[in-house]
N, C-alpha and C positions, 0 to 999 in steps of 0.2 A: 362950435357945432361940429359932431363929427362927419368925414366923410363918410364914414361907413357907415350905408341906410339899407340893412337887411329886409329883406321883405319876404325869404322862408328858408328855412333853409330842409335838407334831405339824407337820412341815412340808408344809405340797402347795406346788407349781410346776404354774401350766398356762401353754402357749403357746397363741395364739387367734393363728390364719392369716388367718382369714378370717372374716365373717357371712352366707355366698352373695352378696358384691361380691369384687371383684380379691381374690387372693392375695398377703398380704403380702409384700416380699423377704422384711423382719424381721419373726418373730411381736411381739404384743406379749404380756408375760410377767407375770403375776400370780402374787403368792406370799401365803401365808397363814403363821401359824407362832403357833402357840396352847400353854398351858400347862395342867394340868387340877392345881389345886393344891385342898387341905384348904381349907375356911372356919372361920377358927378362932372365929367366931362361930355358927356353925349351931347355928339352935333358942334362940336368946336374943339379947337386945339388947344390944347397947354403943352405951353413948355416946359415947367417943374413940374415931376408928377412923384418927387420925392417922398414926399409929405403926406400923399396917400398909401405910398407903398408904404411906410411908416406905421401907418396906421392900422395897413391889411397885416399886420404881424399877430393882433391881436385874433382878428380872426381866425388867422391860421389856428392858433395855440386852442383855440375852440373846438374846432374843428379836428385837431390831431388827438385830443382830450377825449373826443367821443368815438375816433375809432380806435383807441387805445385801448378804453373801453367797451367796447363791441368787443374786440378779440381777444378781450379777456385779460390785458396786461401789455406793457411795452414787452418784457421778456417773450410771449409768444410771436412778436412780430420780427420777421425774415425779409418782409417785400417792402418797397414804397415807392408811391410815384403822385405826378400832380399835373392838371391842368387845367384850364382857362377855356369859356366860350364867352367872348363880346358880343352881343347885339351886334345889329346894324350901323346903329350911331353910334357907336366908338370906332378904337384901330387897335390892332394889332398888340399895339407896344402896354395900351392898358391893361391887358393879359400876361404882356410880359413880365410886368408888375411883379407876378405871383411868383417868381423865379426865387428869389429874396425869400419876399415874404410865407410864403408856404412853405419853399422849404427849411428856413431857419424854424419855424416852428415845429416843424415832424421832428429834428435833428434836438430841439431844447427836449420837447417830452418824451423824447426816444433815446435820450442819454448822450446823446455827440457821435450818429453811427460815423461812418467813415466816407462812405459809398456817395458820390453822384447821388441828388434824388432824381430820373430821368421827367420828361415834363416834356407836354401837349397845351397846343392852344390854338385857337382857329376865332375868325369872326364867324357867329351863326345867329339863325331864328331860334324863334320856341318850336324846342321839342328836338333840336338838333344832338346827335349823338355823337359823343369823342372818349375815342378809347386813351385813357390814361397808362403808360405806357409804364411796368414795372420792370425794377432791378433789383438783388440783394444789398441788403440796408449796408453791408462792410464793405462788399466786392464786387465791383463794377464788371468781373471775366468767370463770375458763375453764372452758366448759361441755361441753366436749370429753373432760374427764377426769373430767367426774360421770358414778362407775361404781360396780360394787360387788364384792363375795368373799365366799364363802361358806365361813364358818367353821364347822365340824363333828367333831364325833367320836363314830364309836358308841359310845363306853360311859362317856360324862361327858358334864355334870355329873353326878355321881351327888348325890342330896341334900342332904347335907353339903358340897357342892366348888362351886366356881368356875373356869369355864373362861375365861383373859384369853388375848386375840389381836391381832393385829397385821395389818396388811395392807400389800401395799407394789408398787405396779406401774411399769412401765418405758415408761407411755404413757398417754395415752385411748384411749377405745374405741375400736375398729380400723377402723373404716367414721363417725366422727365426720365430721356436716357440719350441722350446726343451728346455726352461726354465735357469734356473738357475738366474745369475746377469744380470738386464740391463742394457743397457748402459746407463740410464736417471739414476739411480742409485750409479753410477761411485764415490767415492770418492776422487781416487784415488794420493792416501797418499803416497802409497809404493810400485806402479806398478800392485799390482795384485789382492787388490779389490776399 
C-alpha cells in the first residue's frame, strides 16, 4: 500500500502585468500546484522516513508535469521554488521530505537546471499561508528572479496531512532593476553564476 494518500490536490496561475511601472507586452506567469496528502506518520515518530520520501518523488514529477504545463512548456520556465506545510500532528522533518523529493522532480521535467531549487516549510492549520520562496532555475546570484508564490488552500493541512508544492515562474519580477547578474548573462556552469 502506498504511502502517498492524496486527498486534492490545487493549481493557481496568476499573470502580473504590471507593479504601477509600464505595462508588460508579456505578463509574467506564476503558477503554484500543491497536493494535500495523509501523513502517515501523524501523532508518532518514525525513525526511517526514507521510504516515504521515495515515494513523494512520484508526486513531485505530477505535480512539475502540471505546472510545466500551465506555463506552457519547460523552455518558458526561468523561476522554481517549493515548499511544505505539516499539520499539527506531524514535525518539521516530514516537510523536510520535500527537499529531495520535489526538487529532483522539477530538475528531471525541467531538463537538469543547475540552480538550488530554494524551499519553505513550516508546521500549520487549514488555511495556513507560505510563501514559496523563488530563484532562477541555472543561477542561484540573479537577483531579478528572487521572488516568491503563495501557496494555500482553505481546508489543509488539516492535522493529520501535509500539504507539498511546487512553484514555478516564467520570469523575475516584473519591474526588476536592482542590478547585479542577469539572466541573459547566465552561464550557468555550476548553479550560481
Amino acid at each position: 500500500m502506498s504511502l502517498v494518500d492524496i486527498r486534492k490536490t490545487h493549481l493557481a496561475v496568476e499573470e502580473i502585468f504590471h507593479e504601477r511601472g509600464p505595462r508588460a507586452a508579456q505578463p509574467l506567469v506564476v503558477a503554484t500546484a500543491l497536493a494535500i496528502i495523509r501523513n502517515p506518520y501523524a501523532g508518532r515518530h518514525e525513525a526511517d522516513l526514507m521510504g516515504f520520501m521515495a515515494e513523494l518523488r512520484a508526486l513531485g514529477t505530477q505535480l512539475s508535469t502540471r505546472l510545466v504545463e500551465a506555463l506552457g512548456g519547460a523552455d518558458r520556465v526561468q523561476a522554481y521554488g517549493k515548499g511544505a506545510i505539516v499539520g499539527e500532528d506531524g514535525e518539521l522533518e516530514h516537510g523536510a521530505l520535500w527537499h529531495e523529493a520535489g526538487g529532483w522532480a522539477m530538475r528531471e521535467v525541467l531538463g537538469q537546471p543547475k540552480a538550488i531549487v530554494p524551499a519553505a516549510k513550516t508546521i500549520g492549520h487549514m488555511g495556513t499561508r507560505l510563501m514559496i520562496p523563488l530563484g532562477h532555475t541555472q543561477a542561484a546570484y540573479v537577483r531579478s528572479h528572487f521572488g516568491t508564490a503563495e501557496m494555500t488552500v482553505w481546508d489543509g493541512p488539516r492535522r493529520d496531512e501535509i500539504a507539498f508544492g511546487l512553484a514555478m515562474a516564467t520570469g523575475g519580477r516584473i519591474h526588476a532593476r536592482i542590478g547585479g547578474l542577469a539572466a541573459a548573462d547566465v552561464k550557468g556552469l555550476d548553479g550560481l553564476r
